[in-house]
N, C-alpha and C positions, 0 to 999 in steps of 0.2 A: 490723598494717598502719598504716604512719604518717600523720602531719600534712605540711604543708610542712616541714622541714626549715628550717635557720637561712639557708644560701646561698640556697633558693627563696624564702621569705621576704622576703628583701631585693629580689628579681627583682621580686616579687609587689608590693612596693609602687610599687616603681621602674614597672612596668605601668601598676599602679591611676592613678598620678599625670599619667600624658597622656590621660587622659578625664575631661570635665566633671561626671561619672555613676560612682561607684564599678562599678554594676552592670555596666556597658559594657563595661568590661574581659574579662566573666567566659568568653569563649571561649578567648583567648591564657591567662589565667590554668586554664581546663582543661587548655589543651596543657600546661603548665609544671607540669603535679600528673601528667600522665600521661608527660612525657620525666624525672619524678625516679623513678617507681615501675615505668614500663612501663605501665601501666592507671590507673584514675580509682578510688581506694578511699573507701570510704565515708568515713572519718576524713578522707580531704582534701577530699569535698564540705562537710563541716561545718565545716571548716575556712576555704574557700572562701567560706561563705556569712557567719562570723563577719567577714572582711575586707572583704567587699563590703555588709553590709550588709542583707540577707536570708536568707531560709528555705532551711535545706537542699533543702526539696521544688521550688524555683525552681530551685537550681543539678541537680539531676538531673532535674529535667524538659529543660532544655538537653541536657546529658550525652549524654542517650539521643537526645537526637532526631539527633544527630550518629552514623554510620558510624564515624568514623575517629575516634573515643572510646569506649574499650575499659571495661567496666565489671569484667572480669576479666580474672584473669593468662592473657595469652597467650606465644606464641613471641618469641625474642629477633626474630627472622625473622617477617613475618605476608607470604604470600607469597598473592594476590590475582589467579586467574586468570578472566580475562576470558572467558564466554560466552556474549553476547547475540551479534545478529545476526549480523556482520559477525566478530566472532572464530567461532561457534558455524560459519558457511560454512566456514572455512579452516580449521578442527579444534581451536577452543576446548575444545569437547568429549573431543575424543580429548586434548588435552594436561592435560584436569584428571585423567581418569583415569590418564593417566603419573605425574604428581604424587601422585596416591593410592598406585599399587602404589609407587613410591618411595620415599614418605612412610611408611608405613603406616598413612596415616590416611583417615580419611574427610575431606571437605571439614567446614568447622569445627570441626575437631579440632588436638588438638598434639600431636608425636610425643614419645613417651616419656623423651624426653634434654631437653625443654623449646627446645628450638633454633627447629623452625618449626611455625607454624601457619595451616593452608592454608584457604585463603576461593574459594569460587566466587560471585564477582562480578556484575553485570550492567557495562552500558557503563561505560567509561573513558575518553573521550574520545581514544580512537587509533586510531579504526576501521579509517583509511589504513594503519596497519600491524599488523594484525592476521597472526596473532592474538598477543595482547599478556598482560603481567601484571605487578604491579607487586612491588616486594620494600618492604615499608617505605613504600611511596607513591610510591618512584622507580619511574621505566619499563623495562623490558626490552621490546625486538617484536620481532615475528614469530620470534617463540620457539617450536621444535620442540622434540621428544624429546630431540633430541643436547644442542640449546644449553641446554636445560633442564636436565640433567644438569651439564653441566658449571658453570651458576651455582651449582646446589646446593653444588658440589664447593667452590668458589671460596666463598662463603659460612661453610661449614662449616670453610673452611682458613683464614678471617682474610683472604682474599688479595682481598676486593671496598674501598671505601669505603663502601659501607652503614651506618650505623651502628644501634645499636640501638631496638628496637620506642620510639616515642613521642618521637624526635629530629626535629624539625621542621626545623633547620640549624643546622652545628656555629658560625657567628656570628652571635651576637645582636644582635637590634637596638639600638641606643644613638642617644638625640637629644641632641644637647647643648645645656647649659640656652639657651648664644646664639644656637639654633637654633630653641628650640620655638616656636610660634606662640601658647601661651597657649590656654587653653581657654575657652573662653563659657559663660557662664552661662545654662545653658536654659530658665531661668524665664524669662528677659527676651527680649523680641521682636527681632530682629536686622534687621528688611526697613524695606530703607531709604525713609525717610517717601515716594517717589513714588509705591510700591505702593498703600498708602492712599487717597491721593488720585484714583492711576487706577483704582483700584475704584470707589473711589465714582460718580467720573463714567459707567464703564462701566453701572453700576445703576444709575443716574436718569436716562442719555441719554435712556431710551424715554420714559420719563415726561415729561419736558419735551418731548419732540418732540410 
């Protein structure tokens, strides 16, 4: 299992360099160790932590605490169906178990060919259209049996834009340098001197009155 790679690498500094705080960076620089592998490997948290500056056991404590940072290999496909309330009413339920006999997997599993791997979710933020599921983080709603089937199909034939497990979007951000704003220095206090002043006064009003 690898490290950053030489083209990540370069991303990874280009990253590090628009925050004041190496460490700062270290979420976007997860996504960018899991859209080179598919998942977050151990070799690129140590990796991770040599660039920024800290302990491996820092960068996977992060890691984990994030959902959508995968700490193994899953589906090219991680295919996310919705069954809390409002999908679970309108057949959340009944479409995970479609996806199972489909699949042949159980929910957090990966079928056999390595292609998808199916998650039964809670909320997703599309209750209005329920019931819902996501392929990759993108949305699909009010998705039944038929339309379900046929994403699978569309998927499996190349024929979606989805792109693969850990692609956050296919253009990357770039600031250019006569753009950036410059980063501050977090040691140094930035609040400009009237703060001060109307502190103080707020705290000693009572007193003098």
């Amino acid at each position: 299992m690898p490290r950053l790679n030489a083209d990540s690498q370069t991303i990874a500094r280009e990253i590090i360099s628009r925050y004041p705080e190496p460490k700062s960076a270290l979420v976007p620089l997860l996504h960018l160790a899991q859209e080179q592998d598919g998942y977050v490997t151990d070799e690129a948290i140590e990796h991770l932590a040599e660039l920024i500056g800290c302990t491996a056991a820092e960068v996977l404590g992060t890691c984990t605490f994030y959902e959508m940072l995968k700490r193994e290999e899953v589906g090219r496909y991680v295919v996310n169906v919705c069954t809390d309330i409002s999908c679970m009413l309108l057949g959340g339920d009944q479409l995970l178990h479609h996806a199972e006999q489909r699949f042949g997997v159980r929910s957090g599993q990966t079928t056999p060919d390595g292609l998808f791997t199916l998650e039964d979710v809670t909320c997703i933020a599309a209750c209005t259209e329920a019931p819902c599921l996501q392929v990759n983080y993108r949305y699909e709603y009010r998705v039944g049996a038929e339309r379900f089937d046929q994403l699978v199909d569309d998927l499996a034939a190349g024929r979606t834009d989805v792109p693969a497990h850990g692609t956050l979007a296919r253009v990357r951000q770039r600031i250019p340098a006569d753009r950036a704003a410059g980063n501050a220095d977090p040691s140094v206090s930035h609040e400009p001197s009237w703060m001060g002043s109307a502190g103080s006064e707020t705290s000693t009003g009572g007193a003098e009155a």
